[in-house]
C-alpha positions in Angstrom: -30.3 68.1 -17.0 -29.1 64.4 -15.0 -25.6 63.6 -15.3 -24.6 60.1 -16.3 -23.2 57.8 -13.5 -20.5 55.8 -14.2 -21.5 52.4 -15.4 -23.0 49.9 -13.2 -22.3 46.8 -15.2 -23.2 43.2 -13.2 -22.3 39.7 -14.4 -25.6 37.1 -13.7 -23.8 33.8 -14.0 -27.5 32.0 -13.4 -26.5 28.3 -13.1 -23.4 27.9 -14.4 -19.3 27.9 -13.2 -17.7 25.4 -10.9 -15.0 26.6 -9.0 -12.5 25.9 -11.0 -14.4 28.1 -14.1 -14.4 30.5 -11.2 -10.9 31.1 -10.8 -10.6 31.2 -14.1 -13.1 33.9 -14.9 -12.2 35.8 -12.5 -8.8 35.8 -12.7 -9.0 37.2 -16.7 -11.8 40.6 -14.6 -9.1 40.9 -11.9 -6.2 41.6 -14.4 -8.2 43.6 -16.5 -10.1 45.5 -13.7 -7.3 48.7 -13.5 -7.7 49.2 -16.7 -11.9 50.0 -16.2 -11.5 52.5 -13.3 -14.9 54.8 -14.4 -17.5 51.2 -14.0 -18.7 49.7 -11.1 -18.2 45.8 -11.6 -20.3 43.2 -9.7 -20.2 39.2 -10.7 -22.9 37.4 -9.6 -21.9 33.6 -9.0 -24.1 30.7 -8.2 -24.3 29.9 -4.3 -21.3 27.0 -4.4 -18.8 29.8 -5.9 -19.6 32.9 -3.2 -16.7 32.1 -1.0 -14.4 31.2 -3.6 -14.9 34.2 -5.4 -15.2 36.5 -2.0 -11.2 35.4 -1.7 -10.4 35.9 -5.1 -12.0 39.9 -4.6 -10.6 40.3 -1.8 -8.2 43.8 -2.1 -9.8 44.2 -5.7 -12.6 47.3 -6.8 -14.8 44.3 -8.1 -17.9 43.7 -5.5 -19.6 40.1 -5.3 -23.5 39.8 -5.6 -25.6 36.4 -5.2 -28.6 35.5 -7.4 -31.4 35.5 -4.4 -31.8 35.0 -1.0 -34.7 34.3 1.2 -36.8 36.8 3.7 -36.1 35.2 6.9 -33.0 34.8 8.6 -32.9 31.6 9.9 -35.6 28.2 10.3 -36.6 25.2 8.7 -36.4 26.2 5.2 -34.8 23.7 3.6 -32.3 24.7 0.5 -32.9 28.7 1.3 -30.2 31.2 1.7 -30.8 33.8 4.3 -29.5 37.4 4.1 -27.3 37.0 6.9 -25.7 34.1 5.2 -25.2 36.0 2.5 -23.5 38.7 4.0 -21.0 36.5 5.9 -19.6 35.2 2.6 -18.8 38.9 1.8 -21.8 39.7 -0.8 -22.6 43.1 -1.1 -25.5 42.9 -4.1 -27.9 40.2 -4.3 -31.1 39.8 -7.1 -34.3 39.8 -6.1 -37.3 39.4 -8.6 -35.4 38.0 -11.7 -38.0 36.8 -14.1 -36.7 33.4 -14.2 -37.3 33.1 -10.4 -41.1 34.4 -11.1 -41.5 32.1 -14.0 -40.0 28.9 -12.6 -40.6 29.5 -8.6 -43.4 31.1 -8.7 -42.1 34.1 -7.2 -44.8 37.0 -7.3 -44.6 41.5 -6.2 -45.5 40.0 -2.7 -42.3 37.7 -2.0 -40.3 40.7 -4.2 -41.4 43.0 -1.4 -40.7 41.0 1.7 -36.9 39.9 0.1 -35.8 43.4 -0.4 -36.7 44.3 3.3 -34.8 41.2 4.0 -31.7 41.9 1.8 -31.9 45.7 3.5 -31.8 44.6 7.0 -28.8 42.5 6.0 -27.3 45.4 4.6 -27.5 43.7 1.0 -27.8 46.1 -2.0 -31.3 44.6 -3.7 -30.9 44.9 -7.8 -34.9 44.3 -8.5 -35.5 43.4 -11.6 -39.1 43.7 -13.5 -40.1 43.3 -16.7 -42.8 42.3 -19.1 -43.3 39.4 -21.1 -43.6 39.2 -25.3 -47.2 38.8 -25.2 -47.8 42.2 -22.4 -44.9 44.2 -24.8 -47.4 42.8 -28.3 -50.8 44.0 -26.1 -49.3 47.6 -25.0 -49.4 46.7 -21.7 -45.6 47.2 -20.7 -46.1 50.5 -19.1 -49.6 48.8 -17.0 -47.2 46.1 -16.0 -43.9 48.0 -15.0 -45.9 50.3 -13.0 -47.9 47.6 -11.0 -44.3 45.7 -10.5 -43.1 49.2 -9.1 -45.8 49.7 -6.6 -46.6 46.2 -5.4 -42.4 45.4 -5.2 -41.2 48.2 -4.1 -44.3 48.9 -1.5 -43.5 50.6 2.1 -40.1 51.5 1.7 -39.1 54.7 2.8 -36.9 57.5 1.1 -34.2 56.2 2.7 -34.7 52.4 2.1 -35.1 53.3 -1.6 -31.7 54.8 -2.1 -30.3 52.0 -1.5 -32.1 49.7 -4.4 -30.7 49.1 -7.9 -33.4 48.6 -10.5 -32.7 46.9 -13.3 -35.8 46.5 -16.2 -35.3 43.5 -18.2 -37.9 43.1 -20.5 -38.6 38.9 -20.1 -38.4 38.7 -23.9 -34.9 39.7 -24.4 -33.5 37.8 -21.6 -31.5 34.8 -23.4 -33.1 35.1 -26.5 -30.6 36.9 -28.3 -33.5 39.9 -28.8 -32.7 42.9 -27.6 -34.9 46.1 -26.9 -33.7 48.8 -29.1 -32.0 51.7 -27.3 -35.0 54.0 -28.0 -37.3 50.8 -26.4 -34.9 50.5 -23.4 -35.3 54.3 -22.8 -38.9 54.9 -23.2 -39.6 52.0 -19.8 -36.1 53.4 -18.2 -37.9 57.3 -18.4 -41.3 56.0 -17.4 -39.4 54.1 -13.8 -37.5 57.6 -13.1 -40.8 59.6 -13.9 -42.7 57.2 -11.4 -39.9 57.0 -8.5 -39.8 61.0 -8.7 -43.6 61.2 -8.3 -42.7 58.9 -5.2 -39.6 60.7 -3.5 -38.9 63.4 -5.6 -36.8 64.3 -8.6 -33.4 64.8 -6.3 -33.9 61.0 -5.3 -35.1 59.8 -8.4 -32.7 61.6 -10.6 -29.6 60.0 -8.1 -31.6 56.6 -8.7 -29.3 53.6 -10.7 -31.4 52.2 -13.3 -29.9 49.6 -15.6 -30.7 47.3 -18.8 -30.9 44.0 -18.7 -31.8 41.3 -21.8 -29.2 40.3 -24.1 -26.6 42.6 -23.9 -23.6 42.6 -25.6 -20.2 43.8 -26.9 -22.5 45.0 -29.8 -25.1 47.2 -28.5 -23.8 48.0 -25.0 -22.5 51.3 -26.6 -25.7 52.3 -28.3 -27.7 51.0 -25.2 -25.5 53.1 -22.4 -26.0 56.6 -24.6 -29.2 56.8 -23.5 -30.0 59.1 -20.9 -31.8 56.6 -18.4 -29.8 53.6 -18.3 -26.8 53.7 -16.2 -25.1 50.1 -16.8 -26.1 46.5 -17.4 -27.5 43.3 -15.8 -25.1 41.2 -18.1 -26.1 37.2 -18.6 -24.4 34.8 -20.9 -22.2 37.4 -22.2 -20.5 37.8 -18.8 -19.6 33.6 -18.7 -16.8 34.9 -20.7 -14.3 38.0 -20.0 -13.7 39.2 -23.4 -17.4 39.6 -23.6 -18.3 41.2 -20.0 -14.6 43.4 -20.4 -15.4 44.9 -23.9 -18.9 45.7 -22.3 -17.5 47.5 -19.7 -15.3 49.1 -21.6 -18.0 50.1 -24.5 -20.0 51.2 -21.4 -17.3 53.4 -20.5 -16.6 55.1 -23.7 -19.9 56.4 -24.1 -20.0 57.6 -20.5 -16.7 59.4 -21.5 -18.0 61.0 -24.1 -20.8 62.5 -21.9 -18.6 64.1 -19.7 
């Protein structure tokens, strides 16, 4: 039987916190951060708030991703962020593949594929997110579609390149929408990704694999969602623009992770 991890829950800010709503933020998740010892916690700030943020971490347990970066390390790529950057404002995590980067940059498997290899040479943790859309989930093609996103993203990396991805699925109809996928949805596509990453590198690797939910969480369902036995923490949204919210996650996270133990 898998053990539970402890949560993995991350905070997506997407476009929004100056620095001032930075220090503000973050100032309420570093008090409260003792008291949420079991969960990894990673905030996710826009480009303008990395260093800010990086200081305000700094001697803390809470790790700083960035919302995308681009494959090369340096060149005339005007208004990209490269790896290397990335790392040097103290990142740890970035997001690759977020459906709102494939719907509104045209971002496709391809350009998935070539940032992870660039976050991994940078020594960046890649959370890849997939996901279907409303209309794929309505014509029964979720599995068709997770399962092409799996091999076309996550193509050529080796055993050891692969532990070092998060996954998150985030079905692209709950993300913002205030829908969720039930926790018996959520599960089914979680269990399909393990079953396909163990027919890849086995059921050691795939079983050690952190796979988390993304789309709408909340104070609300976070308990219900983190009981199941494939999702081990969140890619949080608008509910992490506000402590209260992204704490009493965590800690609903937590509580049923306790109860597994």
């Amino acid at each position: 039987m898998r053990h539970k991890k402890p949560p993995f829950i991350a905070g997506n800010w997407k476009m929004h916190m100056t620095i001032p709503e930075t220090r503000s933020l973050l100032s309420a998740l570093v008090k409260a951060g003792p008291d949420l010892p079991e969960a990894q916690l990673v905030v996710i700030p826009p480009f303008t708030a990395l260093s800010e943020a990086a200081k305000l971490l700094l001697d803390t347990l809470i790790q700083l991703g960035a919302q995308n970066l681009f494959w090369e390390e340096k060149g005339a790529y005007t208004g990209e962020i490269s790896g290397p950057m990335l790392s040097d404002t103290g990142c740890r995590y970035v997001v690759i593949g977020h459906s709102e980067r494939r719907q509104y940059f045209d971002e496709t498997d391809g350009s998935v594929n070539k940032k992870i290899f660039a976050a991994l040479k940078s020594g960046l943790i890649p959370i890849v997110c997939i996901g279907e859309t409303l209309e794929e989930r309505e014509a029964k093609q979720t599995i068709p579609k997770v399962e092409s996103q799996l091999r076309q993203g996550l193509s050529g990396l080796s055993a050891a390149q692969f532990s070092e991805i998060i996954l998150a699925y985030e079905p692209i109809w709950a993300i913002g929408t205030g829908r969720t996928a039930t926790p018996a949805q959520a599960e089914e596509v979680q269990a399909f990704i393990r079953a396909k990453l163990a027919e890849k590198h086995g059921n050691e690797a795939a079983s050690c694999a952190i796979i988390i939910y993304g789309g709408s969480v909340k104070p609300a369902n976070s308990y219900s969602l983190f009981k199941e036995k494939n999702i081990d923490g969140f890619l949080v949204g608008g509910a992490s623009l506000e402590a209260e919210s992204f704490i009493q996650i965590t800690k609903e996270a937590i509580r049923a992770y306790k109860e597994e133990q």
